[in-house]
N, C-alpha and C positions, 0 to 999 in steps of 0.2 A: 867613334862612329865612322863606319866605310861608306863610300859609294859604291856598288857594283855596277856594271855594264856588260848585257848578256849581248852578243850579236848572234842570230840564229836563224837560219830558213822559215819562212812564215809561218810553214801546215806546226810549227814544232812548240808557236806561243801560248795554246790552250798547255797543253805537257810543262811548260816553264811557268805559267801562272797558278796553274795546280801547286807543284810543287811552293814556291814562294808563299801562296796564301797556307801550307802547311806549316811554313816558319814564321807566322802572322803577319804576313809583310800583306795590308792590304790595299792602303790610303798612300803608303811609302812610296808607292811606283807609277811609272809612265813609259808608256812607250811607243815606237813612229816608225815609218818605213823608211829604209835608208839606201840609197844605192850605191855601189862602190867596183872595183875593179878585182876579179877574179880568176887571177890567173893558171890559178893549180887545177881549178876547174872544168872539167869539161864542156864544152858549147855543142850543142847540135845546130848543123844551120839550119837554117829555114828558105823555103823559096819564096820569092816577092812576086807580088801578084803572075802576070799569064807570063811571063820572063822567064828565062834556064838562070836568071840573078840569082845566088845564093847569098843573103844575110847570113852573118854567127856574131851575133851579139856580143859586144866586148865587157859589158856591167851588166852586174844582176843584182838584184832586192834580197835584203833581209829585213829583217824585224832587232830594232833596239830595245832594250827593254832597261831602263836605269831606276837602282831602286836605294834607297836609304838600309843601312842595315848597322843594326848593332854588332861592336866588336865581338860580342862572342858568337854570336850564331852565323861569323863571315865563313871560318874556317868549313862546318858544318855543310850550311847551306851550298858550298861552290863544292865540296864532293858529291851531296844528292845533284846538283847538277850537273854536276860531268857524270854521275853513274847515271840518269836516267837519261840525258838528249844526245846519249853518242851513239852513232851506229857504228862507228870505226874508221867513217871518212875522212878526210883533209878538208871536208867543205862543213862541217859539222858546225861550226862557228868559234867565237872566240869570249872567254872572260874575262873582265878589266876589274882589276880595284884598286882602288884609289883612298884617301886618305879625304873625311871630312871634317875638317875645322869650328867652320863658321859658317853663319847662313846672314845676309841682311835682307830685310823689309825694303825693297823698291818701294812702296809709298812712301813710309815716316824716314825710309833710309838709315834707318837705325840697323845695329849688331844686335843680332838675339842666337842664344843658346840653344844648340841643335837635340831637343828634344821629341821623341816618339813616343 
């Protein structure tokens, strides 16, 4: 069992849940707005109120998306990802996998078998 970790510009998470619920991941996944520092990125400033102040935002919002996924459909599933959410930018986001183990029950705090 893998973890994936999709990080992606937000208008982009209907397009990544499409896809995923195509690889029946539907109950598997969650996901939250995260902010983080973007450097490669372009800022446009903004003017602050009736001032000549320009703000340029140094963090911007994406959308995480972490999902459970079976060994075989990792490989699969992260090429329909990178062929359908890239436009060919450096801010297009990033995927993480990771290796899942084990899962425990925070109530009984028992170890149980990571089953989908």
């Amino acid at each position: 069992m893998k973890k994936i970790e999709i990080i992606i510009p937000h208008e982009r998470i209907d397009n990544a849940n499409r896809i995923l619920n195509e690889f029946g991941i539907r109950d598997e996944m969650s996901f939250y707005q995260i902010n983080g520092s973007r450097e490669k990125t372009q800022f446009t400033s903004v003017p602050v109120g009736r001032t000549n102040i320009m703000y340029t935002p140094k963090y911007g919002g994406r959308t995480k998306i972490e999902a459970l996924v079976e060994d075989a459909l990792v490989k699969k599933l992260v090429e329909e990802l990178l062929n359908k959410l890239t436009t060919g930018s450096v801010s297009d986001g990033k995927i993480f996998v990771y290796d899942a183990y084990e899962v425990y029950d925070i109530g009984s705090g028992k170890k149980t078998e990571l089953n989908i």
